[in-house]
mmCIF file of the N, C-alpha and C atoms, coordinates in Angstrom:
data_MODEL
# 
_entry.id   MODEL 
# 
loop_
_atom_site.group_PDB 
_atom_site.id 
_atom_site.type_symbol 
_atom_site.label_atom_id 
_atom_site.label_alt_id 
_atom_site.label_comp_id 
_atom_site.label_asym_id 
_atom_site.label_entity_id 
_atom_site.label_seq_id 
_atom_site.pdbx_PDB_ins_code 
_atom_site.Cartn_x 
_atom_site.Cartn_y 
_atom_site.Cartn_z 
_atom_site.occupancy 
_atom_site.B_iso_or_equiv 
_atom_site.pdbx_formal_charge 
_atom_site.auth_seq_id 
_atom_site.auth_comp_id 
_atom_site.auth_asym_id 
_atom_site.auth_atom_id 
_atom_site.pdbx_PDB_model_num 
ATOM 1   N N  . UNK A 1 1  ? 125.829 138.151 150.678 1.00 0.00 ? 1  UNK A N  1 
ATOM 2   C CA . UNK A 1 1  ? 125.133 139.250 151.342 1.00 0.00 ? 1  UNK A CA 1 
ATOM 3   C C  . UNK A 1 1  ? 124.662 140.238 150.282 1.00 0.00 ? 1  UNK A C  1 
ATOM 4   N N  . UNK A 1 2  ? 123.708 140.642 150.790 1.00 0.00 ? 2  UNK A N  1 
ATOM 5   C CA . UNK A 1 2  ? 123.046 141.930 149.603 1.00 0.00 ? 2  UNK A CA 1 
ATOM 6   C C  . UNK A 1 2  ? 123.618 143.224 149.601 1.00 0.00 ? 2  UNK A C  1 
ATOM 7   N N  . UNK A 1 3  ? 123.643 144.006 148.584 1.00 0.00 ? 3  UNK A N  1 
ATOM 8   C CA . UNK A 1 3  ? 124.963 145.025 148.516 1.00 0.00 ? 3  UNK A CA 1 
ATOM 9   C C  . UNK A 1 3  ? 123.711 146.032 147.524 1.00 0.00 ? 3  UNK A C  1 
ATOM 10  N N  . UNK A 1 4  ? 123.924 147.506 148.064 1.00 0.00 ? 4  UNK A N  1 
ATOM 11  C CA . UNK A 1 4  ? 123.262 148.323 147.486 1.00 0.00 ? 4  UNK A CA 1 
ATOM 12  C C  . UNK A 1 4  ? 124.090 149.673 146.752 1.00 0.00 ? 4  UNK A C  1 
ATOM 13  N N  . UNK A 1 5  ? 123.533 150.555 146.193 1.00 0.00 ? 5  UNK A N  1 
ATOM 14  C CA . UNK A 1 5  ? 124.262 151.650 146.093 1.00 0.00 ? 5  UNK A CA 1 
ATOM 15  C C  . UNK A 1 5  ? 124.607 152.034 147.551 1.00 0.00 ? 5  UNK A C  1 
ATOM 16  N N  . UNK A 1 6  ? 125.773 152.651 147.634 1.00 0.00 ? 6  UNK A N  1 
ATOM 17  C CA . UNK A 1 6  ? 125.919 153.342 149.313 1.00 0.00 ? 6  UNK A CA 1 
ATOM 18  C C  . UNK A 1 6  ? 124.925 154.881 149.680 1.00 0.00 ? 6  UNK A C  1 
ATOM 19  N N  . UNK A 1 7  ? 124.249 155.569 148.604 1.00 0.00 ? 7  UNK A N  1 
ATOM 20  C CA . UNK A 1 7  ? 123.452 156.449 148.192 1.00 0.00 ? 7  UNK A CA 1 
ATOM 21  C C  . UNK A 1 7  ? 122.194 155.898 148.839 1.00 0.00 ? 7  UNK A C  1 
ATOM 22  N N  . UNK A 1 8  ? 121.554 154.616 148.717 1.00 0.00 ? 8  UNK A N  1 
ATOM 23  C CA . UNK A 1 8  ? 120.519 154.362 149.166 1.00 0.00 ? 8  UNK A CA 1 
ATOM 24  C C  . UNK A 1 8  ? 120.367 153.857 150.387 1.00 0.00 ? 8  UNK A C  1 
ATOM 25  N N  . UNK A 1 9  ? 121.417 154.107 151.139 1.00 0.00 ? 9  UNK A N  1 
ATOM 26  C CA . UNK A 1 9  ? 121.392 154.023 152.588 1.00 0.00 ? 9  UNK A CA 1 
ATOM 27  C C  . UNK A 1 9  ? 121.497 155.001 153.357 1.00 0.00 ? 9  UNK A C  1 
ATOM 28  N N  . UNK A 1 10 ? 120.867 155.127 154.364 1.00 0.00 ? 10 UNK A N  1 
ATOM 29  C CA . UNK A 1 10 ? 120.472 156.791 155.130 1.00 0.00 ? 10 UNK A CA 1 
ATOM 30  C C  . UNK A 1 10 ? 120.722 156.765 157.064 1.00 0.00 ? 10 UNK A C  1 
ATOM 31  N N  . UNK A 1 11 ? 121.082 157.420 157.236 1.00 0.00 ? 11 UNK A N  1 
ATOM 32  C CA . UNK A 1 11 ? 121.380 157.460 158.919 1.00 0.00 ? 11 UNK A CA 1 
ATOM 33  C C  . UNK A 1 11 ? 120.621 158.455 159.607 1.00 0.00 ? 11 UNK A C  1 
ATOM 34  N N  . UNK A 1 12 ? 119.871 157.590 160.652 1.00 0.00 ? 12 UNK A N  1 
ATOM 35  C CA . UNK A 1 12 ? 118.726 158.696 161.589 1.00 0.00 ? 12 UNK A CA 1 
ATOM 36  C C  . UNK A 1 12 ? 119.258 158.065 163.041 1.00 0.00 ? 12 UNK A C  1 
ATOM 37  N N  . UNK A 1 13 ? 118.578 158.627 163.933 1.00 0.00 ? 13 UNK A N  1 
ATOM 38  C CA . UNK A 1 13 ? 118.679 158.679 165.288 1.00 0.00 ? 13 UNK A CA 1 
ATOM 39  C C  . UNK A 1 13 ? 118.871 157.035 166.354 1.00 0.00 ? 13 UNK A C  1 
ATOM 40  N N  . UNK A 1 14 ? 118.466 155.831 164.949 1.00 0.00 ? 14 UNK A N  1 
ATOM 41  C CA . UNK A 1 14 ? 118.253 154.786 165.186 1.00 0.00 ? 14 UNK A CA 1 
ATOM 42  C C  . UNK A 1 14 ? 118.998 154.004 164.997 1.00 0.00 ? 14 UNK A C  1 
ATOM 43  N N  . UNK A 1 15 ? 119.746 154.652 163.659 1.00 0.00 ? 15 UNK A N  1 
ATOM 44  C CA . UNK A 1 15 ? 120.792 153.680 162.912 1.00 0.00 ? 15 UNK A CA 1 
ATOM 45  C C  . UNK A 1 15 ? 120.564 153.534 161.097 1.00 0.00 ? 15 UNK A C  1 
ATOM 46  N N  . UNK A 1 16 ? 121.233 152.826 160.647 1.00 0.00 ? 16 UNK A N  1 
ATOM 47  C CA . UNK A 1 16 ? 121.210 153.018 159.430 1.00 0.00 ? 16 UNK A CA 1 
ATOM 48  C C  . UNK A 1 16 ? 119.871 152.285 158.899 1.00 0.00 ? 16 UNK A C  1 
ATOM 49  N N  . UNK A 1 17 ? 119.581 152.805 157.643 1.00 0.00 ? 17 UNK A N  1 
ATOM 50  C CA . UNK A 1 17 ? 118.126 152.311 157.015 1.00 0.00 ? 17 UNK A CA 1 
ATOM 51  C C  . UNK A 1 17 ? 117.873 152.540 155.638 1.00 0.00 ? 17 UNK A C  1 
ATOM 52  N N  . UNK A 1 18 ? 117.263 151.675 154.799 1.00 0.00 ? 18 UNK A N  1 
ATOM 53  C CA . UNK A 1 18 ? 116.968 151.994 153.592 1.00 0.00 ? 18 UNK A CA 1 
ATOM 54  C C  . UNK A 1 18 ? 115.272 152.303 153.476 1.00 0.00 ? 18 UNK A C  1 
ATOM 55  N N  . UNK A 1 19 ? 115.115 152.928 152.114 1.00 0.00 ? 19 UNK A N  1 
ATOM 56  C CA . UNK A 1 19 ? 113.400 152.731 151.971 1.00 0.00 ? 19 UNK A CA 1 
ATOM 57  C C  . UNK A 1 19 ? 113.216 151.032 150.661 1.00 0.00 ? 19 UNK A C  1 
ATOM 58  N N  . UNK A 1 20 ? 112.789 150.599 151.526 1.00 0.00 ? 20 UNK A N  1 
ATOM 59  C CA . UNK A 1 20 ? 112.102 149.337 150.241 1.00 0.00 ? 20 UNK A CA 1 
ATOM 60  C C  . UNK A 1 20 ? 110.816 149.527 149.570 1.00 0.00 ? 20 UNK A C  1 
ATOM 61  N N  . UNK A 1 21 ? 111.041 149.612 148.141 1.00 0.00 ? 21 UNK A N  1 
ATOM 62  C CA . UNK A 1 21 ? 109.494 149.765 147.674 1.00 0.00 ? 21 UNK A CA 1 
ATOM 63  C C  . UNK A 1 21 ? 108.856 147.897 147.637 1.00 0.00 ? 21 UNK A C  1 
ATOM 64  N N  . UNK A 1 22 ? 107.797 148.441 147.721 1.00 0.00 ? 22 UNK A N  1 
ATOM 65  C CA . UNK A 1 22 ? 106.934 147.365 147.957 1.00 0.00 ? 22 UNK A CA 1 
ATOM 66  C C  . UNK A 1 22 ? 106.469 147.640 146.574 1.00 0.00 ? 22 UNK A C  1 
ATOM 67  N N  . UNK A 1 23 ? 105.633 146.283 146.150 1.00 0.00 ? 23 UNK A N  1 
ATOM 68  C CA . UNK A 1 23 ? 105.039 146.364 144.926 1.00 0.00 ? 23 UNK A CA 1 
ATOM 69  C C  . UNK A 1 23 ? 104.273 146.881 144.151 1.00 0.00 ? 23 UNK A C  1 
ATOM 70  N N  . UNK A 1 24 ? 103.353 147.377 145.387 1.00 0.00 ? 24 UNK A N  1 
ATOM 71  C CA . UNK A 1 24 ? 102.248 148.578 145.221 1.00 0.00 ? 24 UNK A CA 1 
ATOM 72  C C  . UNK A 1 24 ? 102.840 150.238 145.252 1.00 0.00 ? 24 UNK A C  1 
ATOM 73  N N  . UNK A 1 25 ? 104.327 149.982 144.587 1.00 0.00 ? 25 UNK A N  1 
ATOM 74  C CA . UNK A 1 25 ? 105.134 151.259 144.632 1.00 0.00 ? 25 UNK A CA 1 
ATOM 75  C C  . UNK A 1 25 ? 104.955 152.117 145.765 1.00 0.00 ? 25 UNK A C  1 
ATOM 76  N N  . UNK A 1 26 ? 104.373 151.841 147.163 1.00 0.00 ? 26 UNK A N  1 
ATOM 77  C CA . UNK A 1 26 ? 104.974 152.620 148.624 1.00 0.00 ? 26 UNK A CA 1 
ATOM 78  C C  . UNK A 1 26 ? 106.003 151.965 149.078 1.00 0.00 ? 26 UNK A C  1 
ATOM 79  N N  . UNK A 1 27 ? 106.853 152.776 150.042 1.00 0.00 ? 27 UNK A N  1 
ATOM 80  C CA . UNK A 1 27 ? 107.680 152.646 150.818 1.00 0.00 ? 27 UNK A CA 1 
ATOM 81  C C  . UNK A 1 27 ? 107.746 151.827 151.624 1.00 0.00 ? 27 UNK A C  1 
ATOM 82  N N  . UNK A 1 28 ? 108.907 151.310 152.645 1.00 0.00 ? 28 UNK A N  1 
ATOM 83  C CA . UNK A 1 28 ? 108.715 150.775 154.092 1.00 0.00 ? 28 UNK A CA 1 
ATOM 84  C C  . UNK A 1 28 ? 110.369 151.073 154.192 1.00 0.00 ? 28 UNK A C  1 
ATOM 85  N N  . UNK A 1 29 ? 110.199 151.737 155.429 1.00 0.00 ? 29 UNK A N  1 
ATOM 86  C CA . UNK A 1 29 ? 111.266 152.047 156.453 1.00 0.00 ? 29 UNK A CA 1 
ATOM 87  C C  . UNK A 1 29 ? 112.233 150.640 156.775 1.00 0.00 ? 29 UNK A C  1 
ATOM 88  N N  . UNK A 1 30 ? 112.941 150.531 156.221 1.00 0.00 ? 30 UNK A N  1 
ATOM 89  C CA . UNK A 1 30 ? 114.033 149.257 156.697 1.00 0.00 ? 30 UNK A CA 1 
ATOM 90  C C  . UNK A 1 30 ? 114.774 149.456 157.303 1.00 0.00 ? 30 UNK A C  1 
ATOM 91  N N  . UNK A 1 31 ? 115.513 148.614 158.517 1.00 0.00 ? 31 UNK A N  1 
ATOM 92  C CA . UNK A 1 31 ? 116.833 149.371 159.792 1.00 0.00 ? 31 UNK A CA 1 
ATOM 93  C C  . UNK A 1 31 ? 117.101 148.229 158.718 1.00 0.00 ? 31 UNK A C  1 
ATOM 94  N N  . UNK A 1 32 ? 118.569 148.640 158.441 1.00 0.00 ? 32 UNK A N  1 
ATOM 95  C CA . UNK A 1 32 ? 119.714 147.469 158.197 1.00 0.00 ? 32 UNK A CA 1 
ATOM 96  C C  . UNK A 1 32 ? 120.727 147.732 159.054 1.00 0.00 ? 32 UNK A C  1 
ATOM 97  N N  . UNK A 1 33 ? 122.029 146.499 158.801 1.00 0.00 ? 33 UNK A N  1 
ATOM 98  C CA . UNK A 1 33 ? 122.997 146.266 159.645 1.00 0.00 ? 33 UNK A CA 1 
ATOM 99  C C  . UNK A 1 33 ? 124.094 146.237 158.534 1.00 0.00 ? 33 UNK A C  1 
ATOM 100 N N  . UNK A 1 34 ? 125.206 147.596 158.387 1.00 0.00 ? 34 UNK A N  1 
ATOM 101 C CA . UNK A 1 34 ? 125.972 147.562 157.391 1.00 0.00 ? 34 UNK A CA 1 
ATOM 102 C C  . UNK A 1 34 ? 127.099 146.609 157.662 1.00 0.00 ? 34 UNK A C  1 
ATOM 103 N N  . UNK A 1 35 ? 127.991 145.785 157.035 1.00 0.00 ? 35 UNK A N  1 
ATOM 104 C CA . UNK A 1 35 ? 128.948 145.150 157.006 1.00 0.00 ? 35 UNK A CA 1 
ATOM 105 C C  . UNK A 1 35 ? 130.098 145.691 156.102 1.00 0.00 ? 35 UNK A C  1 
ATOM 106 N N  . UNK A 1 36 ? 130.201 146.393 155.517 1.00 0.00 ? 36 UNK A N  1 
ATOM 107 C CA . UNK A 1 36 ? 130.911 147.074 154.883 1.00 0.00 ? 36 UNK A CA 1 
ATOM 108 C C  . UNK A 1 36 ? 130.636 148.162 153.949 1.00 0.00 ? 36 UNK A C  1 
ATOM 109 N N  . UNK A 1 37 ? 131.495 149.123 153.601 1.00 0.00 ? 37 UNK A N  1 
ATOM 110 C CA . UNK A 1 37 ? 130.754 149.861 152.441 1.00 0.00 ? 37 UNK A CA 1 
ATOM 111 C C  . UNK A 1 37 ? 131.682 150.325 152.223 1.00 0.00 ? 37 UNK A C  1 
ATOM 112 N N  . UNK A 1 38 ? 132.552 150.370 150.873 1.00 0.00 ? 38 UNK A N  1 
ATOM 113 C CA . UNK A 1 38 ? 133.422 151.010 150.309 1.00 0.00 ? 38 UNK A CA 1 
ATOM 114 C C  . UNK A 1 38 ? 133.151 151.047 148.585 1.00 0.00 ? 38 UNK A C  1 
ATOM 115 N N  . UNK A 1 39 ? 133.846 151.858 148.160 1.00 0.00 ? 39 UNK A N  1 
ATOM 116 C CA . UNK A 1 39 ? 134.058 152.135 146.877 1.00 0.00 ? 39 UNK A CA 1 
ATOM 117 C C  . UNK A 1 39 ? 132.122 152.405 146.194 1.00 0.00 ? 39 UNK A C  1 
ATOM 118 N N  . UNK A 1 40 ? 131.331 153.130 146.887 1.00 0.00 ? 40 UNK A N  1 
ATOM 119 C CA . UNK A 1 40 ? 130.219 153.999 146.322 1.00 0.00 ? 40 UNK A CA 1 
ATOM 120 C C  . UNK A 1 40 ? 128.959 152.564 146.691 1.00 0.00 ? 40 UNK A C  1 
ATOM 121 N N  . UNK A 1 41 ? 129.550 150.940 147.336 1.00 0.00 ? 41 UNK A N  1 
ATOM 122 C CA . UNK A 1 41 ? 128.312 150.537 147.671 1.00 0.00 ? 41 UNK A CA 1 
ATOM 123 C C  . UNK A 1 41 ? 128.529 149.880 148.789 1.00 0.00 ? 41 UNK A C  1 
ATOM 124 N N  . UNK A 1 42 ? 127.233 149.635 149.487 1.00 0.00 ? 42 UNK A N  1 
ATOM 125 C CA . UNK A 1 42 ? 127.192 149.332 151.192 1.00 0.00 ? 42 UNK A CA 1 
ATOM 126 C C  . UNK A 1 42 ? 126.705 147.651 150.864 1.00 0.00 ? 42 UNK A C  1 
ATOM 127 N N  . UNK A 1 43 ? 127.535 147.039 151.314 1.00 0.00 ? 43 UNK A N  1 
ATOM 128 C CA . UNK A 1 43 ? 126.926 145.466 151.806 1.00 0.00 ? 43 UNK A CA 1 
ATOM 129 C C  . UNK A 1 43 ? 126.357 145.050 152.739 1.00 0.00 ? 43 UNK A C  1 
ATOM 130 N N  . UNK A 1 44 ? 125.188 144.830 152.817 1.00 0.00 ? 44 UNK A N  1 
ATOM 131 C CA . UNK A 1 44 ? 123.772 144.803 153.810 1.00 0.00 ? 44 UNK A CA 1 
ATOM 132 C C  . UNK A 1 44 ? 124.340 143.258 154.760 1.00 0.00 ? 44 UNK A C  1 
ATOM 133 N N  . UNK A 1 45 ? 124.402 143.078 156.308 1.00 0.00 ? 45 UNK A N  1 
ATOM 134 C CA . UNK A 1 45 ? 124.765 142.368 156.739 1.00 0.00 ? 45 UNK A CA 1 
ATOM 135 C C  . UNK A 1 45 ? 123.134 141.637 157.139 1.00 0.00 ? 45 UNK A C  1 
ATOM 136 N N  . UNK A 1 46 ? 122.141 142.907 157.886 1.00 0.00 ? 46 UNK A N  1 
ATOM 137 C CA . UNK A 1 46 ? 121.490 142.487 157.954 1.00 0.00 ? 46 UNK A CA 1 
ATOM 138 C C  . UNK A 1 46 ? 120.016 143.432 157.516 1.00 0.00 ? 46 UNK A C  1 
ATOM 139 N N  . UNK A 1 47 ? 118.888 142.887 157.334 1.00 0.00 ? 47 UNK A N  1 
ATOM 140 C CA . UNK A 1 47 ? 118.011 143.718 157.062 1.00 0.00 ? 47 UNK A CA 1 
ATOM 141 C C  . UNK A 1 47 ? 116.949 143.541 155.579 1.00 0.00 ? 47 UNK A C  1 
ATOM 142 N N  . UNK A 1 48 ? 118.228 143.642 154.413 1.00 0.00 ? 48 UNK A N  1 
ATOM 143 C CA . UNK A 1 48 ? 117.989 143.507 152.968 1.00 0.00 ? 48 UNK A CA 1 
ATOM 144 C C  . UNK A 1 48 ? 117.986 142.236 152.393 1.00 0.00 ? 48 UNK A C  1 
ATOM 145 N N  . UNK A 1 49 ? 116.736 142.003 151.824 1.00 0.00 ? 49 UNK A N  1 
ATOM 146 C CA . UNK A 1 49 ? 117.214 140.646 150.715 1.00 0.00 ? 49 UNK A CA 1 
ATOM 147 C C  . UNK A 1 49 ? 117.826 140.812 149.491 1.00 0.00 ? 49 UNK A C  1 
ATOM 148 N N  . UNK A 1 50 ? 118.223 140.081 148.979 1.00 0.00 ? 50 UNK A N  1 
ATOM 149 C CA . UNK A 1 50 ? 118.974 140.196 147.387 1.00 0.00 ? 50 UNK A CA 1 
ATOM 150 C C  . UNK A 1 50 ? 117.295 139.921 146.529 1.00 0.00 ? 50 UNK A C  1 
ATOM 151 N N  . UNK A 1 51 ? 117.565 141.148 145.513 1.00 0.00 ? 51 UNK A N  1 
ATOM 152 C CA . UNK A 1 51 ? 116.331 141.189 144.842 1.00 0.00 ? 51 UNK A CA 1 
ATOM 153 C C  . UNK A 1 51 ? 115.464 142.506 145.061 1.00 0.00 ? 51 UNK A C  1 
ATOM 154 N N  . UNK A 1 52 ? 115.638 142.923 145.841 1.00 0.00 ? 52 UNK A N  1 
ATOM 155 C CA . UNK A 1 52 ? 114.971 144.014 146.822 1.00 0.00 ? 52 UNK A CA 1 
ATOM 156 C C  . UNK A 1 52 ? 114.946 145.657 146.298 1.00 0.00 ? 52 UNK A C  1 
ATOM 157 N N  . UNK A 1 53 ? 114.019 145.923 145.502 1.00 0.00 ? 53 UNK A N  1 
ATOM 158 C CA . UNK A 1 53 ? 113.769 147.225 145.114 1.00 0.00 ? 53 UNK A CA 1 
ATOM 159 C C  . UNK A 1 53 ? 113.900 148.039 146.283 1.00 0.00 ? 53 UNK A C  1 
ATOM 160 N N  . UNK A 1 54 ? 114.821 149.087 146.246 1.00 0.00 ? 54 UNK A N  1 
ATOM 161 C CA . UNK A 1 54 ? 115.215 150.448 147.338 1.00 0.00 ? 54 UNK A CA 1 
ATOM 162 C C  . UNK A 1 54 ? 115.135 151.628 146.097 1.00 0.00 ? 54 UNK A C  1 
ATOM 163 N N  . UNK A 1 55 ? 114.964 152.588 147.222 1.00 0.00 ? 55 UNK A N  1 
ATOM 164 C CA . UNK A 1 55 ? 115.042 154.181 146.517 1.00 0.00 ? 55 UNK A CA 1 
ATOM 165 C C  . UNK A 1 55 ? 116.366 154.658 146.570 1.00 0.00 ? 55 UNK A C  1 
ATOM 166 N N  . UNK A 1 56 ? 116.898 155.112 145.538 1.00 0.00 ? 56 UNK A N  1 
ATOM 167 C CA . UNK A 1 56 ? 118.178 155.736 145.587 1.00 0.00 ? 56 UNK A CA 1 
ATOM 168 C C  . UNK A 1 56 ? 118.340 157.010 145.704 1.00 0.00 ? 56 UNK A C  1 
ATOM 169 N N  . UNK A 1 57 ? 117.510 157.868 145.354 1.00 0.00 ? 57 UNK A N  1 
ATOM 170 C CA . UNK A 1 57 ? 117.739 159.209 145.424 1.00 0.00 ? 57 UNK A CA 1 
ATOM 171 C C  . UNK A 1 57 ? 115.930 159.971 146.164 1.00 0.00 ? 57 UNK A C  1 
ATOM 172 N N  . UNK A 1 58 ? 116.266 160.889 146.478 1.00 0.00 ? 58 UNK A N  1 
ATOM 173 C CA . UNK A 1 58 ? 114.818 161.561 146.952 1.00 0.00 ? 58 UNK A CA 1 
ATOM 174 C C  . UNK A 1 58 ? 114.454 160.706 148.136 1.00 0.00 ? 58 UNK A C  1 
ATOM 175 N N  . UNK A 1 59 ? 115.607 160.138 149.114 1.00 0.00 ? 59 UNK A N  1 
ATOM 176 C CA . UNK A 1 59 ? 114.970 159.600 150.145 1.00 0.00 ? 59 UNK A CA 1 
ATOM 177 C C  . UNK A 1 59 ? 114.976 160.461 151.662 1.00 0.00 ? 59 UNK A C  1 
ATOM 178 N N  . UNK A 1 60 ? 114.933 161.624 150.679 1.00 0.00 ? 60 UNK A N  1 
ATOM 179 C CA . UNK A 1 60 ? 115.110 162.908 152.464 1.00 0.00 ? 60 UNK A CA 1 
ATOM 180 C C  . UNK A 1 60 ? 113.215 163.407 152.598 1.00 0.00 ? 60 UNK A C  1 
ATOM 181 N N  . UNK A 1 61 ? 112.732 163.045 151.121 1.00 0.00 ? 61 UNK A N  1 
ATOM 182 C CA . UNK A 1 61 ? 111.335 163.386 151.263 1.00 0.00 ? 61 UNK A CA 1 
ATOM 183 C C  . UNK A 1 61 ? 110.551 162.493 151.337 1.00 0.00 ? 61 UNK A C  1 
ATOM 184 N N  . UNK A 1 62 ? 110.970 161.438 152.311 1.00 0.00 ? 62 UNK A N  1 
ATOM 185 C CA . UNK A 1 62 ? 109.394 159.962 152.324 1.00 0.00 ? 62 UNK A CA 1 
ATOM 186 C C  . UNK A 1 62 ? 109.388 159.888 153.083 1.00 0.00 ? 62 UNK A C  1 
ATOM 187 N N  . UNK A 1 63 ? 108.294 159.785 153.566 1.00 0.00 ? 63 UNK A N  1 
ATOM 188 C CA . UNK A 1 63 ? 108.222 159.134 154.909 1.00 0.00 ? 63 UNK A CA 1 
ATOM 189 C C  . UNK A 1 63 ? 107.497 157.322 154.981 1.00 0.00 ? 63 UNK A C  1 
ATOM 190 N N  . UNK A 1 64 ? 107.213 156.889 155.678 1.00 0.00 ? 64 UNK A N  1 
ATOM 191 C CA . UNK A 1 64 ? 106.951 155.413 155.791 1.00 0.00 ? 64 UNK A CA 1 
ATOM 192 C C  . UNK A 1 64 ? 105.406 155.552 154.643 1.00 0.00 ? 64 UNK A C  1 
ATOM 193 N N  . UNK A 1 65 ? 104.959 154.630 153.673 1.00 0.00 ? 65 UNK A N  1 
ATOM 194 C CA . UNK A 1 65 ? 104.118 154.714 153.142 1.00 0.00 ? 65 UNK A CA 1 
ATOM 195 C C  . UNK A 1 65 ? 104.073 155.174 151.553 1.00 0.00 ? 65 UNK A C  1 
ATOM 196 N N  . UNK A 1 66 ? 105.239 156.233 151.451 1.00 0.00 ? 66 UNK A N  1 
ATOM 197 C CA . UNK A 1 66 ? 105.103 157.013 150.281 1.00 0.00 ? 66 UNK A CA 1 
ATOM 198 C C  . UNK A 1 66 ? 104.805 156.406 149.625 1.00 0.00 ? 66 UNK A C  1 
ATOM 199 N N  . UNK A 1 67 ? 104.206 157.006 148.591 1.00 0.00 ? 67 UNK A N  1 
ATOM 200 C CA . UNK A 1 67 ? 104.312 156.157 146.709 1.00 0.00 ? 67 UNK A CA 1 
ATOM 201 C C  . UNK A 1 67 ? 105.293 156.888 146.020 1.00 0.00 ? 67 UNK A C  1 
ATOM 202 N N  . UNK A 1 68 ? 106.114 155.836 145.416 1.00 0.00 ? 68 UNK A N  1 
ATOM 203 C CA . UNK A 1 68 ? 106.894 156.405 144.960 1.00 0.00 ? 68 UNK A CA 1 
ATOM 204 C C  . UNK A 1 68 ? 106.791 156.517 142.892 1.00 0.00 ? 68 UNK A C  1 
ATOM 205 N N  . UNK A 1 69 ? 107.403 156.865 142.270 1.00 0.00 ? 69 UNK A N  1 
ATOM 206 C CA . UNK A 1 69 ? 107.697 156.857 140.788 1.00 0.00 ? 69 UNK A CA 1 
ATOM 207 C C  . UNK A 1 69 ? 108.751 156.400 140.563 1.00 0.00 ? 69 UNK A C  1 
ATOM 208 N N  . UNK A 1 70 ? 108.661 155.106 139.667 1.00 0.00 ? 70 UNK A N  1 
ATOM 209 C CA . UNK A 1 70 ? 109.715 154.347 139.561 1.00 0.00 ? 70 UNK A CA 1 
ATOM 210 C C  . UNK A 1 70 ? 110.359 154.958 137.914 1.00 0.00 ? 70 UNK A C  1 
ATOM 211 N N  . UNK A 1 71 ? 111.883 155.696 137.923 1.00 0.00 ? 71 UNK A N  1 
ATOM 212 C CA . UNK A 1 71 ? 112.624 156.143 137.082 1.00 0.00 ? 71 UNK A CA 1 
ATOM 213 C C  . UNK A 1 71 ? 113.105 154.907 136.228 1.00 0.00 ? 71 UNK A C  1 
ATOM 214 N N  . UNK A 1 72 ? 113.130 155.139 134.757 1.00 0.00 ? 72 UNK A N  1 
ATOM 215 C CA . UNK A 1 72 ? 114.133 154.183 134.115 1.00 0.00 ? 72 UNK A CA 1 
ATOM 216 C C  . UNK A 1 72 ? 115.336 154.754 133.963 1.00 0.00 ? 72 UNK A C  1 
ATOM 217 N N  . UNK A 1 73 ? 116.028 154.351 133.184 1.00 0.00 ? 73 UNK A N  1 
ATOM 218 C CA . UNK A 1 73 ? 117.368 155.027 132.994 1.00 0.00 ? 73 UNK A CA 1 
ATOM 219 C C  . UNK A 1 73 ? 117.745 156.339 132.324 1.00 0.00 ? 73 UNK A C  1 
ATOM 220 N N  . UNK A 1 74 ? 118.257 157.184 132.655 1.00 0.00 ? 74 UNK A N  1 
ATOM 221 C CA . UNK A 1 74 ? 118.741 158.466 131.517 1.00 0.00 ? 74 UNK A CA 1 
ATOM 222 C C  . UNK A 1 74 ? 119.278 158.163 130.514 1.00 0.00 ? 74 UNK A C  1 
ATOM 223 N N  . UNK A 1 75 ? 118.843 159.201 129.574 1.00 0.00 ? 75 UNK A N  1 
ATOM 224 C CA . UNK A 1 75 ? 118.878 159.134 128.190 1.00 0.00 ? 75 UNK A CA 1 
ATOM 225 C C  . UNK A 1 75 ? 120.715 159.755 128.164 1.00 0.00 ? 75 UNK A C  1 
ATOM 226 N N  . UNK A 1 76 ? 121.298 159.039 127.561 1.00 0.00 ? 76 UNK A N  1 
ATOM 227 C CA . UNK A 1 76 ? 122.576 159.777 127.182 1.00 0.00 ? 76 UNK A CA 1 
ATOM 228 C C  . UNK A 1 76 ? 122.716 161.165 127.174 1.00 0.00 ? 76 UNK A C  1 
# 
């Protein structure tokens, strides 16, 4: 099963959901189905493929569509 940060999973009125970037760096609204989540990551039961670019942080400001900016890693 596919397993994410637990950070990049979000709860609305519907149920739980991630944002997936698509290749053309916008968004899409994903419902997933959590199967577990402990120790800082959530294991996707249903919803997520393995492989699957999600947003981890700044996902209180997108809505379906966004473009997003893809971060590399911090500098020490």
């Amino acid at each position: 099963a596919p397993s994410v940060p637990a950070d990049a999973v979000q709860r609305g009125p519907d149920g739980y959901y991630l944002y997936a970037i698509r290749p053309d760096d916008t968004v899409h609204r994903l419902p997933v189905t959590l199967l577990q989540e402990s120790g800082g990551i959530a294991v996707i039961a249903k919803g997520a493929k393995p492989g699957m670019r999600v947003v981890l942080s700044g996902a209180g400001r997108l809505d379906e569509g966004s473009h997003v900016t893809i971060a590399g890693p911090s500098a020490p």
